[in-house]
N, C-alpha and C positions, 0 to 999 in steps of 0.2 A: 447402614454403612454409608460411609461419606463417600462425594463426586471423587475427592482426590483416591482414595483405594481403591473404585474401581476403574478410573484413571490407568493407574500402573498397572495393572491386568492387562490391559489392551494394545493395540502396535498399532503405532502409522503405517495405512499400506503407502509406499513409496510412489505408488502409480497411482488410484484414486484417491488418495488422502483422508478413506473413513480410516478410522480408528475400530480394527478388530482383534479377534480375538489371535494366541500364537499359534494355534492350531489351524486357524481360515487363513492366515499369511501364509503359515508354508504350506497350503492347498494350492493358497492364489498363484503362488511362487511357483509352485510346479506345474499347474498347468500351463503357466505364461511358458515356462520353457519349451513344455511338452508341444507348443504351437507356435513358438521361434524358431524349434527344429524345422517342421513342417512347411516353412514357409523357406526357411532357407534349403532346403533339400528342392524345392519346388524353382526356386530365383536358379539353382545351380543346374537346375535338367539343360541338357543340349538342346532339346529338340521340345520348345513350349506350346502349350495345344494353341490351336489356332483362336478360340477364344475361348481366353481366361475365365470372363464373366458365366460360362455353362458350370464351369466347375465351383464359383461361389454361392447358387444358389442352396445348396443345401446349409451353408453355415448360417449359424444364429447372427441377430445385429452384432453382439460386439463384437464378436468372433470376424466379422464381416468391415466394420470401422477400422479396427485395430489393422486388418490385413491392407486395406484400401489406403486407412494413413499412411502407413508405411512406404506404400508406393508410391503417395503424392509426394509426401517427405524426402522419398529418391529424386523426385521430378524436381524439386522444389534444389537440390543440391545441385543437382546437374545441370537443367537446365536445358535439357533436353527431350519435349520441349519445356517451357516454363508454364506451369499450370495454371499462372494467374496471371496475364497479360494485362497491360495499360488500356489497350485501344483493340478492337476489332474494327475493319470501315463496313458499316450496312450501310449498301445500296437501296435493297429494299425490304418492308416489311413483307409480313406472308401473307398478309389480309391482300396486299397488293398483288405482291407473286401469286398468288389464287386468283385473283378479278383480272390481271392482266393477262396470265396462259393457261385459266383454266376453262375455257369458252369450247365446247365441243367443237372437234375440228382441228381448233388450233395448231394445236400439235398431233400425230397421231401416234398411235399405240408400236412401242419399239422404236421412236423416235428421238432423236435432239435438236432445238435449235444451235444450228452452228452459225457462232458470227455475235454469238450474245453471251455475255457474263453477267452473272449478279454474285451478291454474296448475300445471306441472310444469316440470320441470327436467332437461338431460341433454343429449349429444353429437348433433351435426347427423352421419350416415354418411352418405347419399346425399340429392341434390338433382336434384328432378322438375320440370321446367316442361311449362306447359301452356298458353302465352299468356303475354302479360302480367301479367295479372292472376289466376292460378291459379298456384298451386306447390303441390308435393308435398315435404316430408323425412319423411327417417327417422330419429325419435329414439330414441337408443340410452340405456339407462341399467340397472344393477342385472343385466345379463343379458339383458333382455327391450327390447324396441322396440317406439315403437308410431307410426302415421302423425300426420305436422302435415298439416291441410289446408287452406291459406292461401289464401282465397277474398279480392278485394279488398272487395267489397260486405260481409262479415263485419268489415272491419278498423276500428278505433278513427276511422284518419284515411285517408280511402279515395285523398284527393287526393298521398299522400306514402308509398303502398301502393307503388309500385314500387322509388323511390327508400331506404324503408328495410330492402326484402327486398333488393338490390345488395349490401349491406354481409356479408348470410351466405357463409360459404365450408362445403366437407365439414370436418368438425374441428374444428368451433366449437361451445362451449359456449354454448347458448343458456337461456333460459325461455321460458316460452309461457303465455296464460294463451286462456281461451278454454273453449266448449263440447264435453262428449262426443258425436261422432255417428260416421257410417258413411258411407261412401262411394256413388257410385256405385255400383261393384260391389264394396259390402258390406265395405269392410274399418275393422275401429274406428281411427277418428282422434279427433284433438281440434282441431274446428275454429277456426282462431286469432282472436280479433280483436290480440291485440297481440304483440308477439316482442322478443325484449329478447337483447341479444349482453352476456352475460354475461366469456368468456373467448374472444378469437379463435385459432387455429389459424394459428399463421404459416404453417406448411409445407406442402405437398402431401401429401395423404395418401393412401397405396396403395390401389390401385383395392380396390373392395369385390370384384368378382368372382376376381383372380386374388391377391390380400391380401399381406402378406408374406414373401417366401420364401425373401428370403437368411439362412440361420441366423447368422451371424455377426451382423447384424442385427437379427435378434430378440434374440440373448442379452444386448448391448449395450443395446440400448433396449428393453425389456422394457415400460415405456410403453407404447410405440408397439405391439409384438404385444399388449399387453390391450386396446390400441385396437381392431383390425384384427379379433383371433381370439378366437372363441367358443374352438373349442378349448383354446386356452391357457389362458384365462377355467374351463375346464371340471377341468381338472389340478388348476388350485391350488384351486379350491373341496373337491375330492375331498381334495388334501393335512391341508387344514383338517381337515374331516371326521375323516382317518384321526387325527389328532393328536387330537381333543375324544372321540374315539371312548377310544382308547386310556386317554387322562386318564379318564374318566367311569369305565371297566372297571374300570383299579388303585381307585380313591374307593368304587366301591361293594362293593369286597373290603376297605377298611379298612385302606391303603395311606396313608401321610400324603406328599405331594410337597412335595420341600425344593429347595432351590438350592445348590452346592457351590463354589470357589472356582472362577476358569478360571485363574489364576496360580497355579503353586507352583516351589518351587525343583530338586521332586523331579520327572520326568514317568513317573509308573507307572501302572499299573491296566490295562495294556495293549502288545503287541510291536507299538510302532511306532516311527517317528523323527519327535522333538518341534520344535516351532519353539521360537524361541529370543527372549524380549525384555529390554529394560533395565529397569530402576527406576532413574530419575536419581538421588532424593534417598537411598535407601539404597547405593547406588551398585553394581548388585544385578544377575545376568542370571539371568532367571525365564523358564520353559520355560508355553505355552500347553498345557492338558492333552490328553488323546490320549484318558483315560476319567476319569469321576468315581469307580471303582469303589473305591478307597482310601478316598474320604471319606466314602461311604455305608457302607461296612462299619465303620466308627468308629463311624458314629450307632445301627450295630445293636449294637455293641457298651455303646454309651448308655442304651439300652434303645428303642428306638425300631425295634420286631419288623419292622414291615413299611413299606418308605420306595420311592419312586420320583421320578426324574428322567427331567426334557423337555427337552435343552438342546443346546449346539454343542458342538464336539469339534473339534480339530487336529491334522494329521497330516501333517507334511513330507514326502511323499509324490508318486509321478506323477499327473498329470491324466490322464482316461479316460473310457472312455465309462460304465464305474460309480464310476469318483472322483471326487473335488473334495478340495483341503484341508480345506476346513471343510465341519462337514456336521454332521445333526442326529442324536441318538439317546436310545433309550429306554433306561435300566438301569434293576431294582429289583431289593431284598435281601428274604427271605422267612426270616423266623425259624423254624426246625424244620420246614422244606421241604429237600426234596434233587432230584435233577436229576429224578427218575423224577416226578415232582409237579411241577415245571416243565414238563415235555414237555405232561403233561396242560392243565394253562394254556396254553400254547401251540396249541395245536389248537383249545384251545376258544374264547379272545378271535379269531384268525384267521379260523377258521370263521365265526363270529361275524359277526364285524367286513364279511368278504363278503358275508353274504347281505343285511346291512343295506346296504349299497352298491350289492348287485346283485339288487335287489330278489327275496329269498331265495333265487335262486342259491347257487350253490358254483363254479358254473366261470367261469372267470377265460381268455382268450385272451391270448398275448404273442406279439408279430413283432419277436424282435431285432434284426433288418434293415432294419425300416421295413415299412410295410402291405404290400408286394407282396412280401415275402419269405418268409419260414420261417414256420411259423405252430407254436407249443408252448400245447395245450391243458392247462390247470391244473385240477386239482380239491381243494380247499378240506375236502373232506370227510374227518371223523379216523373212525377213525386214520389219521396218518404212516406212509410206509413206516419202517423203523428200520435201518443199515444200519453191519453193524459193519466198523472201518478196518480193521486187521490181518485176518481174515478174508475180506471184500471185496479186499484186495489182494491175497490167496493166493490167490482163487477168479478173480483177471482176467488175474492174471500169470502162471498156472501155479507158482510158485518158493514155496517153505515159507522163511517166514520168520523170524528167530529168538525163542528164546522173550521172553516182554514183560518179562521182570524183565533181560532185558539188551541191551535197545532203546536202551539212553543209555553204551554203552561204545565203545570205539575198535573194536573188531571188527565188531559193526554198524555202525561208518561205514565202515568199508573196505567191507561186506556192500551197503551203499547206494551206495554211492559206482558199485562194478561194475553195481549192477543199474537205474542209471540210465542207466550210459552203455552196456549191454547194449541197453536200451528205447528208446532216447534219447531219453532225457526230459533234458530241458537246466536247470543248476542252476547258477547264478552263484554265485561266492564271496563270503561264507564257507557252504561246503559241510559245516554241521552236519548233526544227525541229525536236529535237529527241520524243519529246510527240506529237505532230501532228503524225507523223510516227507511234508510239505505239497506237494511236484511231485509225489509219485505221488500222490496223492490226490487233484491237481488233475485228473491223465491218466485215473483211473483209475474215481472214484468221484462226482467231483461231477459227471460229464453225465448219470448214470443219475439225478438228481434235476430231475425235469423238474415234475411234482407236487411239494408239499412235501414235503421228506424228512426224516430225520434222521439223519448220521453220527455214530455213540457209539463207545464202547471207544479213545479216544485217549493215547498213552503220557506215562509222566509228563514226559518230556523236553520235550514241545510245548503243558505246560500251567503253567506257574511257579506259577499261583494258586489253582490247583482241587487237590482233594483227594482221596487215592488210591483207586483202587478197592477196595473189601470184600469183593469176592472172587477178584479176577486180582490178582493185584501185576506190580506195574512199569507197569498200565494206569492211569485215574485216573476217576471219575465228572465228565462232561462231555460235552457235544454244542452239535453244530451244525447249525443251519436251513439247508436249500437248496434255491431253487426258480429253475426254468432255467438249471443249473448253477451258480447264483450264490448266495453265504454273501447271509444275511437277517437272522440270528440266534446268537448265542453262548453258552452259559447252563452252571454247574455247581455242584455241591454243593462247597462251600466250603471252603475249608482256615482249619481251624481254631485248628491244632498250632502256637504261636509256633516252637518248635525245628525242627520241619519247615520251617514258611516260612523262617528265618532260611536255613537251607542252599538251599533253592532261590533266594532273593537270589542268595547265591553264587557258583549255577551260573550265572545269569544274569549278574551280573557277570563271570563266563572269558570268556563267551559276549560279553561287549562289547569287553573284550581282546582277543579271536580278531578282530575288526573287524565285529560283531555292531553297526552303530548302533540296529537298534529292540528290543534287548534291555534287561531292565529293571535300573534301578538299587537297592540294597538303602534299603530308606524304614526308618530308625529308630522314628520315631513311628509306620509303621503297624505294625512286629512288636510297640512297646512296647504300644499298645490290644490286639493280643491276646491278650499276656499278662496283659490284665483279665477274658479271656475274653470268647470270642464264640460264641453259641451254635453249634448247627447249623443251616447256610442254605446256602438257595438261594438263587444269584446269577445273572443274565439280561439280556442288554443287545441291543438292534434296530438296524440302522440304517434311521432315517425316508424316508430319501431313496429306499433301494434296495427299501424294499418297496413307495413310491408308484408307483416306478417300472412294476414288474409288474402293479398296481392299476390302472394310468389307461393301460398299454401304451404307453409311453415309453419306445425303448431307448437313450435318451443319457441319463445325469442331468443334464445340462442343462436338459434341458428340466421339472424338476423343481423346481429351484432357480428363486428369483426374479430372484436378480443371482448366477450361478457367476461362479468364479474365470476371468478371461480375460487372455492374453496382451496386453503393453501393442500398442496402435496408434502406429507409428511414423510421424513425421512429420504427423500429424493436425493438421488445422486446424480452428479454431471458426469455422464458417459464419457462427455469428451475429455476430461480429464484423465482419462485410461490410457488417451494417446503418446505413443514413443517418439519422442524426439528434444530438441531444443526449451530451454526455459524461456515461457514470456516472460517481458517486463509487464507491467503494470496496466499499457497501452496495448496491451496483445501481442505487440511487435515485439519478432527476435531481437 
């Protein structure tokens, strides 16, 4: 049956605009009635309870939007008062009002200062009644909360004290203007004489005791979790942190931080699979980058010794509980630095970086699981363990491996190939040398990094862009960060050699042939910069994401990320299209 036959079957509902069946319209229809009555039999009572908000907790969301629009929509006509004001004046913030009158003493319990006004500003969470004419909120702002004590005998206009505290719901942006005191028993408020409904909270918003818990809906409305959760609120302040931290470390070492293109035609500087965009007007498909490390090694080749980037990175790749496609990371180039001098950097900014976080701590706890599960105790303090691949894989597998100058030949992948499927260690194709190498190392070597570690002695085969080792050949100068089994960290003494690099291009191109997609392609412009020569350097690159993760004890990266990448929602309807009133234009605006 065609789209258009069962087309004609179906009705515009006139309020949320799906198209259903005649049967669900006149459901829809009658029950809108059946709770238009209700609400107008409720607007007409003489005598309205003293607060409305006890009688809406049993309605469902929409049941609960539709009733709340309605009354903003009154507010919004009348104007009395107007629910979306230009200006509030704050005097002070609450972080302030808390530091300035919350000093034991200060004030005492059943008190107010008289002779002082302030006005603040911030989110109603909880609403306290205590009569008529008493109420208690909780106003939230900046992190910190502090009580409103809405006494009527305190208010501006004592005869219209009932009727204009009605109008607050939990979720409403309000201002307050009023004096510092203490409560009863003792706790700082600012008791109100006036209250002003700055932004109203159409929705319901989850209880404060049991707060948000579907993740799906946290990761979605991430709003609404910075509403609800300190926690959450708690991560990304630390994320910040670790980022101003980081930036502050490279600056005071003499690091200059540059910005790099995130478009190029090329996607190199890293073994991944690029996404893929258009340029209409060059009529163009340009790859999002995967790393910046090509165009910073250009600037050092410029002369620009010591450079650092803070930015997003793309990686057509699976979602995970440490993926996302996009995500953030740190690289920088160190002029006449090599890996062994990066490792030291590394310990020391990390080190570092904890104990200022953790108030001089080093130990760091992780529950990959979630709180009630596995619990991996960290310690911060350098040295690293140091943990060499080919060695560590002779020393867990028992099997002598073959020598490292013929690590990148067909015999060692025959050599790999049996001794995976001996172990079973499971290798998707294409079953190179350098991804057989990377599953044993997954099996073998990254769970013994529970502490931060460092795996070094890597073959040249698994590193296209780092430079050989000076004293094992066929190895290369290179390592990697790992802390509870998880890569943190990338870093190596740089390949310098244009004629070397040009060959490993190369190899990397077979290796795309073979059906290699996150292998790299050969970049003309960057072999030609170094044949302008580029010194010796150290090169090092973080991902942001997966070491906040470990830092704030978050084992999803989700929950690190502000908005992660999420599957579309199928069939989704906009609630707020339910709402009764006025047509927007285009702008939103009546």
């Amino acid at each position: 049956m065609s789209e258009e036959t069962n087309a004609v079957k179906l009705h515009k509902d006139p309020v949320t605009g799906e198209m259903v069946s005649k049967t669900e319209l006149k459901r829809r229809e009658k029950q809108r009635d059946k709770e238009a009555k209700k609400v107008e039999k409720a607007a007409a009572s003489p005598q309205p309870p003293s607060n409305p908000s006890q009688n809406e907790d049993d309605l469902n969301p929409n049941q609960y939007f539709e009733l709340r629009s309605r009354a903003i929509l009154k507010l919004k006509e009348t104007q009395s008062p107007n629910p979306y004001p230009h200006k509030f004046e704050v005097t002070k913030s609450i972080t302030a009002f808390i530091e300035e009158y919350g000093a034991e003493g200060h004030i005492r319990p059943g008190e107010k200062l008289e002779g002082v006004t302030v006005s603040l500003a911030g989110r109603i969470r909880t609403v306290r009644n205590s009569g008529p004419k008493l109420r208690f909120y909780d106003l939230h702002g900046e992190g910190v909360r502090v009580q409103i004590l809405a006494n009527a005998k305190d208010a501006e206009n004592q005869e219209d004290f009932v009727e204009s505290h009605n109008i607050f719901r939990r979720g409403d942006i309000v201002g307050v203007i009023g004096k510092p005191s203490r409560s009863q028993k003792g706790e700082l408020s600012i008791s109100s004489s006036k209250m002003v409904l700055l932004a109203p909270n159409l929705h319901q918003l989850p209880s404060g005791h049991f707060g948000l818990k579907d993740q799906e809906t946290r990761y979605r409305k991430r709003y609404l979790d910075l509403i609800v959760s300190e926690d959450t609120r708690r991560i990304f302040i630390t994320r910040a942190k670790v980022i101003n931290y980081i930036r502050n470390y490279f600056n005071n070492l003499g690091f200059l931080e540059v910005e790099t293109p995130m478009m190029s035609m090329i996607a190199g500087g890293a073994t991944a699979k690029p996404f893929i965009t258009h340029h209409n007007d060059l009529n163009l498909d340009l790859y999002l980058r995967v790393a910046p490390e090509l165009y910073l090694k250009e600037l050092t080749v410029g002369g620009f010794d010591r450079v650092f980037e803070i930015g997003r990175v793309f990686r057509n790749e699976g979602i995970d509980l440490t993926h996302n496609p996009e995500f953030t990371i740190c690289e920088f180039y160190m002029a006449y630095a090599d890996m062994y001098d990066l490792m030291d950097l590394t310990e020391n900014m990390l080190e570092g970086m904890v104990r200022y976080l953790n108030k001089g701590s080093t130990i760091v706890k992780f529950h990959p699981e979630g709180k009630d599960g596995k619990e991996y105790v960290m310690d911060f303090k350098a040295p690293w363990p140091r943990y060499d691949m080919i060695t560590t894989l002779e020393e867990k597998t028992g099997v002598k491996f073959p020598p490292a100058d013929t690590l990148h030949t067909e015999e060692t992948n025959k050599f790999l190939r049996e001794l995976c499927q001996k172990l079973n260690v499971e290798c998707g194709e294409p079953r190179t040398n350098a991804r057989l190498l990377d599953k044993l190392v997954g099996e073998f070597i990254e769970p013994l990094c529970v502490s931060p570690a460092f795996i070094v002695g890597h073959p040249q085969v698994m590193s296209p862009l780092a430079k050989w080792h000076r004293s094992r050949p066929g190895l290369c100068e290179r390592f990697e960060g790992f802390m509870c089994g998880k890569e943190f960290c990338n870093a190596y003494t740089e390949l310098n050699d244009p004629f070397e690099q040009r060959l490993r291009f190369e190899e990397q191109s077979r290796q795309k042939e073979q059906g290699d997609d996150e292998a790299q392609a050969i970049d003309e412009t960057f072999v030609n910069a170094l044949e302008h020569g580029l010194p010796p350097t150290g090169g090092w690159g973080m991902g942001i994401d997966r070491l906040v993760m470990f830092l704030t004890d978050s084992p999803n990266i989700k929950e690190v990320l502000l908005f992660p990448a999420m599957k579309p929602v199928e069939n989704a309807t906009n609630v707020s299209a339910a709402v009764p009133g006025p047509t927007l234009a285009a702008s939103g605006q009546v």
